[in-house]
Residue frames relative to the residue before (quaternion, step in Angstrom):
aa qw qx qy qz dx dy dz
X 1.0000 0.0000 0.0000 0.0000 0.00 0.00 0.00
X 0.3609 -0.6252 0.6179 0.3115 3.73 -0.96 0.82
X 0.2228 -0.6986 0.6728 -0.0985 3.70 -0.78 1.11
X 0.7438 0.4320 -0.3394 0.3808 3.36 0.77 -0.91
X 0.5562 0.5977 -0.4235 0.3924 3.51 1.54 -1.23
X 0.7890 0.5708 -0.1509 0.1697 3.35 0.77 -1.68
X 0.5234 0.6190 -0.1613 0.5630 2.90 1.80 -0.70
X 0.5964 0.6658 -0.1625 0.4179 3.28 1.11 -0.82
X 0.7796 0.1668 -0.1804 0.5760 3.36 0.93 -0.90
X 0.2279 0.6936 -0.6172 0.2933 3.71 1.17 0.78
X 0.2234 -0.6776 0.6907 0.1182 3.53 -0.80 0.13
X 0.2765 -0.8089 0.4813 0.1937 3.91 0.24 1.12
X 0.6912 0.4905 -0.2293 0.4786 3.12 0.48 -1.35
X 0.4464 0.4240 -0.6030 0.5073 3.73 0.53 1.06
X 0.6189 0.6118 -0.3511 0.3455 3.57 0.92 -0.68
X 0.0602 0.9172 -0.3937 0.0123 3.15 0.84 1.18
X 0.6386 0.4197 -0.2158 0.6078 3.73 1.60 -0.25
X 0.3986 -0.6460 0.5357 0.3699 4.15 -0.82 0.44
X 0.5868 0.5992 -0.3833 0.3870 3.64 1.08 -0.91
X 0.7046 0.3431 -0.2524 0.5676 3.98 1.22 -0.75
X 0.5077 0.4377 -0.5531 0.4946 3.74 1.15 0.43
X 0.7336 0.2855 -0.3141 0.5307 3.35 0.32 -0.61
X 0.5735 0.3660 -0.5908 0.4337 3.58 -0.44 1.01
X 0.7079 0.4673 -0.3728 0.3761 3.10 0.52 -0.77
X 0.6558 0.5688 -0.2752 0.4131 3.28 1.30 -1.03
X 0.5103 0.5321 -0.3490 0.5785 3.86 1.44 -0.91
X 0.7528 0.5146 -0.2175 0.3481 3.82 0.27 -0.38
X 0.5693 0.5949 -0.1856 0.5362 2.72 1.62 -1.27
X 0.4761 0.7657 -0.2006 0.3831 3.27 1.55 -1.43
X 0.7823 0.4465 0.1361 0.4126 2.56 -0.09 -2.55
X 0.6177 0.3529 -0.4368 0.5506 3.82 1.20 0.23
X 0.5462 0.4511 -0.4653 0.5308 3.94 1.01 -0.70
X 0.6755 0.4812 -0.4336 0.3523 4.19 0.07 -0.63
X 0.4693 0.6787 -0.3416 0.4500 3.56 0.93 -1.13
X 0.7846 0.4186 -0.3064 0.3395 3.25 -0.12 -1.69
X 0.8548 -0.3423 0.2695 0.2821 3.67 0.22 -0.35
X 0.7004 -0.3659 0.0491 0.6108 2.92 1.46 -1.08
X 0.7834 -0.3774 0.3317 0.3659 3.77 -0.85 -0.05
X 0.0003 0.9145 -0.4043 0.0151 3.28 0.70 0.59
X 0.2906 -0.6653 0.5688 0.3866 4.38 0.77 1.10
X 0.8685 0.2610 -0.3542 0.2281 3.50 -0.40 -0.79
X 0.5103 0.6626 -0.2660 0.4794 3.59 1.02 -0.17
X 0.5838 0.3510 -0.2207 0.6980 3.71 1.05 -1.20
X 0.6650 0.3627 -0.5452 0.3592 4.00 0.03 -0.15
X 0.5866 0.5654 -0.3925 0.4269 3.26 0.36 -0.62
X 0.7685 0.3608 -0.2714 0.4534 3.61 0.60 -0.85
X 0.3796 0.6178 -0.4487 0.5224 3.73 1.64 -0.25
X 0.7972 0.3575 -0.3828 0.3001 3.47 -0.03 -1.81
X 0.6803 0.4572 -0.3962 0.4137 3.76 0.91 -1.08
X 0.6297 0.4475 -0.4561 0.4418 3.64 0.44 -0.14
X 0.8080 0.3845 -0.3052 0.3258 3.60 0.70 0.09
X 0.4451 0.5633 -0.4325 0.5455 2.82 1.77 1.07
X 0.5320 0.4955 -0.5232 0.4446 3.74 1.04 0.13
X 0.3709 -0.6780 0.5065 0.3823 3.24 -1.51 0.34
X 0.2787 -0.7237 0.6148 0.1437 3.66 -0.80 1.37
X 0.0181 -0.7391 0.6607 -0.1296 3.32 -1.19 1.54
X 0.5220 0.5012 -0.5321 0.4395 3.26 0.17 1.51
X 0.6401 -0.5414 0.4299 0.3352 3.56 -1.57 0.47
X 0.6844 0.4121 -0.2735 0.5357 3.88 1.00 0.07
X 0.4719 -0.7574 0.4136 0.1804 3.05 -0.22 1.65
X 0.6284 -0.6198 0.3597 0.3026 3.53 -1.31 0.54
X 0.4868 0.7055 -0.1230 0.5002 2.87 1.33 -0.41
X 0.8093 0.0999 -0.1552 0.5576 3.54 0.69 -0.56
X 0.5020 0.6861 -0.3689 0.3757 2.90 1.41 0.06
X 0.5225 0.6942 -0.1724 0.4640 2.94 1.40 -0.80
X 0.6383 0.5188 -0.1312 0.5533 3.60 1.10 -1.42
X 0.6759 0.5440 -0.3665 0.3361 3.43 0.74 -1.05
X 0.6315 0.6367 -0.1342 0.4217 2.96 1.42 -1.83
X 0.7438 0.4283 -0.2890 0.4240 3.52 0.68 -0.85
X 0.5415 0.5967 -0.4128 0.4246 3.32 1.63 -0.53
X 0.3535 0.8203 -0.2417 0.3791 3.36 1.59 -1.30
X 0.6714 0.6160 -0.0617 0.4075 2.80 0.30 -2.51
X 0.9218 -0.0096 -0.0995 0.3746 3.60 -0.10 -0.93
X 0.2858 0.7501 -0.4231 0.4203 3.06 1.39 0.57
X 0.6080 0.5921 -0.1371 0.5109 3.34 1.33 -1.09
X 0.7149 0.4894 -0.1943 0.4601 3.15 0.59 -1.49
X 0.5829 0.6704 -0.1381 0.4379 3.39 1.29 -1.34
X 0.7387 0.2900 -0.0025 0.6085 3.81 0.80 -1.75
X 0.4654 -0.7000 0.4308 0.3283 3.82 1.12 0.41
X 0.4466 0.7368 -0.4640 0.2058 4.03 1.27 0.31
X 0.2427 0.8513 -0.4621 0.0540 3.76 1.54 -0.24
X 0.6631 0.5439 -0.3129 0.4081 3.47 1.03 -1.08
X 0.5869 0.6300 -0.2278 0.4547 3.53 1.13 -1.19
X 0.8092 0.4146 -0.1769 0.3769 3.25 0.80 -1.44
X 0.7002 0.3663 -0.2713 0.5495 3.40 1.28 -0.71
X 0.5393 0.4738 -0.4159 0.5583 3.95 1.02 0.40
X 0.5598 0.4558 -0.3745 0.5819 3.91 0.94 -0.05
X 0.7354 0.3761 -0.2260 0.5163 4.14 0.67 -0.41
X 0.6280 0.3541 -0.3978 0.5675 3.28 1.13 0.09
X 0.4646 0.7544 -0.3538 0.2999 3.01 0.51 -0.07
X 0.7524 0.3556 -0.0166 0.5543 2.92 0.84 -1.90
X 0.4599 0.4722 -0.4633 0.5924 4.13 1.49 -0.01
X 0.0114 -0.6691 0.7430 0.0035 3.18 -1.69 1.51
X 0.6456 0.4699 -0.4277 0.4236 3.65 0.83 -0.90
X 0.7104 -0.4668 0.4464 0.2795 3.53 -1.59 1.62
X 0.9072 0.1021 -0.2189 0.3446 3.78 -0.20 -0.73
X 0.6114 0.4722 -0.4753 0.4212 3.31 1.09 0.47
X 0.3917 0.5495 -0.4989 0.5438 3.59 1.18 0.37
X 0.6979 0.3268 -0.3529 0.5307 3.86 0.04 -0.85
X 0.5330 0.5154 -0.5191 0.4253 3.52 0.28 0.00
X 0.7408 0.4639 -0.1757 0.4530 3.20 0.15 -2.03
X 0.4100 0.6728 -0.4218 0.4486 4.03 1.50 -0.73
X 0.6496 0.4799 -0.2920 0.5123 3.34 0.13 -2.28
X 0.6800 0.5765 -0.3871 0.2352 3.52 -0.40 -1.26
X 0.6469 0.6488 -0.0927 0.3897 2.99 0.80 -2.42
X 0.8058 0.3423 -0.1872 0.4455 3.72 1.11 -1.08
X 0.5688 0.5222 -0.3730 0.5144 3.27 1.30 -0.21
X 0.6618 0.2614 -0.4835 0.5098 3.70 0.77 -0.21
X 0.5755 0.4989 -0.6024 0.2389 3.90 0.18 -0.38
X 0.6813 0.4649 -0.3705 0.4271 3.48 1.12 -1.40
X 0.5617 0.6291 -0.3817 0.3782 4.10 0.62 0.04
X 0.7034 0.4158 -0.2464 0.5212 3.25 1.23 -1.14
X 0.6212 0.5683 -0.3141 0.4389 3.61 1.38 -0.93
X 0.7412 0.3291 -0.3417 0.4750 3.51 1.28 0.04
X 0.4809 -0.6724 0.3905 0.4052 3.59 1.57 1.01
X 0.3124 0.6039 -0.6222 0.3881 3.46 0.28 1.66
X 0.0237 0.8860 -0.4623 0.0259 3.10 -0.78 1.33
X 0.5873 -0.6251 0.2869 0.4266 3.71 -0.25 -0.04
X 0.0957 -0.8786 0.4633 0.0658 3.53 -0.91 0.67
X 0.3279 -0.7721 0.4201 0.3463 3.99 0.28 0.85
């Protein structure tokens, strides 16, 4: 998946709540896990665009990041994917970071629909 294109035409600064950065970002996650495996260059791309938002919480971005991916295949792992990625949409109200988190949302269904699963 190009991550780098997609990420690219986010427009942070809609991210006007941390609670809809981090969904998007757990999703964003949770579409690089899906695919198969961790891929360094793929997850950078999604590192650099996550380190242009402005992170305003006491848990660095950084581990926040880790948590999530633990998160990430935990799900994938305990069959909860549906659960988890219907809990992050949830919490996405601004209009174009849903269609983002949309795009996303279908690349992992059409990943899992082709029995692609995560590997650590």
């Amino acid at each position: 998946m190009k991550f780098e294109q997609l990420l690219s035409h986010l427009d942070s600064g809609v991210c006007v709540e941390q609670l809809q950065k981090e969904s998007l970002l757990d999703i964003a996650l949770m579409a690089q896990c899906v695919c198969g495996e961790l891929k360094p260059g793929e997850l950078s791309h999604i590192l650099q665009w996550a380190n242009s938002l402005e992170w305003s919480t006491s848990v660095s971005l950084h581990a926040y990041i880790e948590e999530s991916l633990e998160k990430c295949l935990s799900a994938l792992t305990s069959d909860r994917l549906e659960s988890f990625l219907e809990h992050r949409m949830q919490q996405i109200e601004d209009q174009p970071l849903k269609e983002t988190a949309q795009f996303l949302l279908n690349k992992i269904r059409t990943a899992k629909g082709a029995n692609i699963v995560a590997s650590v």
